[in-house]
BAZA-127133 format. One record per atom (N, C-alpha, C): x, y, z; residue in one letter. Coordinates in pm, whole numbers, plus 50000, padded with zeros to 5 digits. Example, Ala and Ser with C-alpha at 12.3 -4.5 7.8 and 13.67 -1.06 7.14 Angstrom:
2
513194943150780a;512304955050780a;513204967050780a;512854977550708s;513674989450714s;512905000350787s;
This chain:
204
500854988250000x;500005000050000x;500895012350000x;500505021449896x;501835030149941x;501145042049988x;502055048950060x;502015058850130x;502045076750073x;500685079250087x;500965090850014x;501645103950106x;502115107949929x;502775123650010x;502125132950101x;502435140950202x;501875149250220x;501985158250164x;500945169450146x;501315181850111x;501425197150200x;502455197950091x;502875208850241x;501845226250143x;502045235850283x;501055243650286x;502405252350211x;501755267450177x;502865279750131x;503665279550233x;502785282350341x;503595288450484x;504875277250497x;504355264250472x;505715257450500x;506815256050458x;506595259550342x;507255259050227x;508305270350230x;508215280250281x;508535289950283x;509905291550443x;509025282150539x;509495281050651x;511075269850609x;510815263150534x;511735251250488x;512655256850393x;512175265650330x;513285273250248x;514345283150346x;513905293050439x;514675299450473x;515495288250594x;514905278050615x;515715268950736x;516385267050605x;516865261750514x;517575258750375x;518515268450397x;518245284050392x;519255291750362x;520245295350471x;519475293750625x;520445297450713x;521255288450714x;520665275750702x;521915263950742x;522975265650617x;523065266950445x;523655274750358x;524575285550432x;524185290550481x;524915306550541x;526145301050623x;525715293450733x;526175284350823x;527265277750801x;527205265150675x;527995265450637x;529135269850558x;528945281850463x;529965287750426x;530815297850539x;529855301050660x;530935310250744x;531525297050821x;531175284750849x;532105273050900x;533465273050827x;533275273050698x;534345272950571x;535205278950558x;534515294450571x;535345303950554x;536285304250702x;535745299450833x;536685300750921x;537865289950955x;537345279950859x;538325267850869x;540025271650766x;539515284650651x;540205285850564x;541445291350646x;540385306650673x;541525309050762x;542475307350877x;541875298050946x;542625291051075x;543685286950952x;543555276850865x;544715269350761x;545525279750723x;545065291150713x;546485302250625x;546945307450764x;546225314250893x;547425314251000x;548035307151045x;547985295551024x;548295281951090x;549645281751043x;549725285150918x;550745282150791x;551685294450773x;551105308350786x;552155317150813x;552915317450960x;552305315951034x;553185307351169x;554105300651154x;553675289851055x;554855278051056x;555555287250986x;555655296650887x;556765299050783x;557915308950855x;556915319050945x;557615330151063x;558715319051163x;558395308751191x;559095302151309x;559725300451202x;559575292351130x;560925282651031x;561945297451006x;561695310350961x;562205321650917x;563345322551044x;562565320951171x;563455336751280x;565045317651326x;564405306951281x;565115293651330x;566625295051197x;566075299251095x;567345299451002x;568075309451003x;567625322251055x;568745329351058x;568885330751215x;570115326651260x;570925324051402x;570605340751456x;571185349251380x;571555363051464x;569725372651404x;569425376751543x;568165384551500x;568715396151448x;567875402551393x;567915417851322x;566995425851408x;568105432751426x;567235447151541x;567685462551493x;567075467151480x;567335481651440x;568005491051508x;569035497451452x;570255507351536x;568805513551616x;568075521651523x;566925532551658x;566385524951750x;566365510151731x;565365504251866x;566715501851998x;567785506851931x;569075508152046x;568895520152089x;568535520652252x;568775534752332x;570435539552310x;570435550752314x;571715559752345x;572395557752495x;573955551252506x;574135551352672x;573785566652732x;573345566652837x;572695579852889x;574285582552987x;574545593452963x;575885601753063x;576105601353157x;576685599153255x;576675599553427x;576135615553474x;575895612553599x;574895625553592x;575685628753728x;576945622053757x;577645622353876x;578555638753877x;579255642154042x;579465651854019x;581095652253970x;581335660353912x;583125659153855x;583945663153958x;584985655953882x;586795656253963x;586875666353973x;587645676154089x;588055683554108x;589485686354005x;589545698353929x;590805703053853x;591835709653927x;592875711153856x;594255716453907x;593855730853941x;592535734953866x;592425751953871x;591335753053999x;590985749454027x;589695745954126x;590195746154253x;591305746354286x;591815740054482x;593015749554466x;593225753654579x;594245758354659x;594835753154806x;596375753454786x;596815743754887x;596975761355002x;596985754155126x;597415762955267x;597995757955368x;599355755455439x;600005750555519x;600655763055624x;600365755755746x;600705763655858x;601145755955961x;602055763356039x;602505753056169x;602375765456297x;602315755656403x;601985766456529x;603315770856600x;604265759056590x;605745762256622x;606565763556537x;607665767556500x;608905768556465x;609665759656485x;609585751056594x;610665742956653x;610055732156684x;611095717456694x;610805705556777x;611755701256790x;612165692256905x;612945684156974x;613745676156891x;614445669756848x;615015657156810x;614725647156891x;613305640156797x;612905630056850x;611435628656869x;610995641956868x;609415646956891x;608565647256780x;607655650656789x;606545649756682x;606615667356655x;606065671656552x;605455685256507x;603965683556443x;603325690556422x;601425689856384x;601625701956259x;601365699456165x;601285710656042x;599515712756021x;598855720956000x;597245723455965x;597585727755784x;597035715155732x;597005716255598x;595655716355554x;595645727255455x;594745730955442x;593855729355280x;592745723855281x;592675726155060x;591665734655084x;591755748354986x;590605755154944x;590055756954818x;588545755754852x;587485758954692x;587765768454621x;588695769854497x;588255784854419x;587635780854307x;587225772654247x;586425771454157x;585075778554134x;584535774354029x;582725782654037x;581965768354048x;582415755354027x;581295746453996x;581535737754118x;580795729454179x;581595717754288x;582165707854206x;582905697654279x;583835687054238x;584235681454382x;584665672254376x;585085663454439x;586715665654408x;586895661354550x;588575657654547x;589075648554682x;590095643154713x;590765633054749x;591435642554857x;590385638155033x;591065643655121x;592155642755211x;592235625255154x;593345614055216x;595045621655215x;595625614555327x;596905616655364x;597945611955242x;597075604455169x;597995600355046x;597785608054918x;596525615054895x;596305623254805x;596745638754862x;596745645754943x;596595655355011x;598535654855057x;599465657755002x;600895652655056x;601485664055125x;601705659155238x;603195665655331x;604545662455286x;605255668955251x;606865667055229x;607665676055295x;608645669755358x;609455672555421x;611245677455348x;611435679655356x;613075681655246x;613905692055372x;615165689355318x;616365696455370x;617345699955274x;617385710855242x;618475716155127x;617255706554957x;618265695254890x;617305690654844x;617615674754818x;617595674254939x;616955657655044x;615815659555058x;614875650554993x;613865644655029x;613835640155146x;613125639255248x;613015637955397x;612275628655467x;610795630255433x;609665625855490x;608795628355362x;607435618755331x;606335623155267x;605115616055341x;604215620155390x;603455615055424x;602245602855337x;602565602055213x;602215590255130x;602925577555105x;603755577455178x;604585566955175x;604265554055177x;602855553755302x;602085544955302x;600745547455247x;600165536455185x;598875541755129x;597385540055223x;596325549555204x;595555556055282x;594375554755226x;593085551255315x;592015551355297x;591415565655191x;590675563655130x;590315576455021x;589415581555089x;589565597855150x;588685602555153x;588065616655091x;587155615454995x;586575623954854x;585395634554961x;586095648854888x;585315656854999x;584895668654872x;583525671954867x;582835678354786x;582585693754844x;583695696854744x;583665709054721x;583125720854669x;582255734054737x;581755738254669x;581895756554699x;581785763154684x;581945774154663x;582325784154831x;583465787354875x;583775789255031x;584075780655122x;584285768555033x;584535755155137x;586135756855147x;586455745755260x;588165747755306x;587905735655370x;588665730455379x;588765715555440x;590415719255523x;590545715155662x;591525716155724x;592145706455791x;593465699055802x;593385683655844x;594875687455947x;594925679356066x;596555682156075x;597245671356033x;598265676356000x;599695660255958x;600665665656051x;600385651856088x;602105649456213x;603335642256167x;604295651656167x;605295644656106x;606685638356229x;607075630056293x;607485623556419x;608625626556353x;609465636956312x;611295639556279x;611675628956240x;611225617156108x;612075605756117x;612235609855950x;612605596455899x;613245601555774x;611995585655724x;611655590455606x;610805575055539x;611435570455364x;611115559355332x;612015555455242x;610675555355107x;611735548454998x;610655542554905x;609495535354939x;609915522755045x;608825514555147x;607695521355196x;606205512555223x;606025515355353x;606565506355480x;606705514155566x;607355506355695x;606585515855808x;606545511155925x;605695515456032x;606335526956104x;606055535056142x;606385550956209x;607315545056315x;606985536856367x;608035535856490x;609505532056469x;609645527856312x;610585515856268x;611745527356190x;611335535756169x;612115547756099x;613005552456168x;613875555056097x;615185562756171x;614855576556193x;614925585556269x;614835596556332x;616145608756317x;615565618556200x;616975625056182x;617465639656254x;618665639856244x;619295652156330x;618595662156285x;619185673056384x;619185686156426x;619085692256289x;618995703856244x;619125710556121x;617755717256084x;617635725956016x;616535733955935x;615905722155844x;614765725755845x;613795719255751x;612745728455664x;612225721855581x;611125726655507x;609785720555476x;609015724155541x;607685712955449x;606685723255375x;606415715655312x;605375718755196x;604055707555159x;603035714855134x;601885707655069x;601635706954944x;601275695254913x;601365691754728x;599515682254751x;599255681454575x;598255670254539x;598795665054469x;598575648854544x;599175639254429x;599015637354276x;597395640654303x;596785641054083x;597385653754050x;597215668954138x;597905675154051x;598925683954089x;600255677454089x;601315682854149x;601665694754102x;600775702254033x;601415717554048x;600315725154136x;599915720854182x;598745727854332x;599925724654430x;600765739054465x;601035734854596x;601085746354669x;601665740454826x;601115750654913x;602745761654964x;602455770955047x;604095779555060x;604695771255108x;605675772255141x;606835767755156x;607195771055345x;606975760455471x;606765763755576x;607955760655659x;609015770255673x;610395765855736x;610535762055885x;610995754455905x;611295750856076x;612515746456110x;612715742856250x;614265736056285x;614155725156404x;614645713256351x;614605703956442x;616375705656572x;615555710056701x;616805711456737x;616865701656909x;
């Protein structure tokens, strides 16, 4: 017995067509998104395989910052400081100590730094022109003192009448020299034409 068709109404007909077209729609935007997943998929692979064959990357000089300058404050110059040496006596014992007040002053216009240490900052001692004593003989903790416009830094150096060598060797270990006139003077080690007067005494 066979089974007859039904028949369908306009309305359905109509209802069955546009279910027709969305699912149509449907599938071509499925399509279209499968395409493109396949072409990023694939320029991926070609970018990796690219950056894997060449070993050294390429970077652009402008995407290199400029080293940026120190923004620290500067060395003190030869024109910038003035040396000042003074003693309170004239005289010492053979055998005694003497105290000199050495002095560095600011004439510069800008600050700077400079080296307040016993090894930068030098006492010398001389007789006629014998070298005598220098108070750098041994070397000295650095101490950097920022200088700025009316500043004076004042230190004393004691010099114990002995005589010191090329070495360092310990104050007590030094030979201790005679009687006679002396001279000391203040110098900077960086810039040995800063120096200070010329301060006469007599070991007697």
């Amino acid at each position: 017995m066979k089974r007859r068709k039904r028949k369908l109404s306009e309305k359905q007909r109509r209802i069955y067509r546009r279910r027709r077209v969305v699912v149509g729609v449907a599938a071509l935007l499925v399509l279209a998104l499968v395409v493109f997943c396949v072409y990023s998929l694939g320029r991926g692979i070609w970018s990796v395989g690219a950056m894997v064959t060449d070993d050294r990357p390429s970077i652009s000089r402008s995407a290199i910052p400029d080293p940026i300058s120190g923004t620290g404050v500067r060395d003190c110059s030869g024109e910038d400081l003035a040396l000042e040496l003074s003693v309170s006596s004239g005289t010492v014992e053979v055998g005694g100590s003497i105290t000199f007040s050495a002095g560095i002053v600011y004439t510069g216009e800008k600050s700077c730094l400079v080296d307040g240490s016993d090894s930068s900052r030098v006492l010398t001692i001389t007789s006629g022109s014998d070298q005598i004593w220098r108070s750098d003989a041994c070397p000295a903790d650095a101490r950097m003192l920022l200088m700025a416009s009316g500043d004076k830094d004042v230190q004393g150096m004691k010099w114990n009448t002995n005589r010191s060598g090329g070495e360092c060797v310990k104050d007590s270990e030094l030979p201790k020299v005679d009687a006679g006139t002396y001279v000391a003077q203040l110098s900077l080690r960086d810039h040995p034409e800063v120096v200070s007067q010329q301060v006469p005494f007599i070991v007697q």
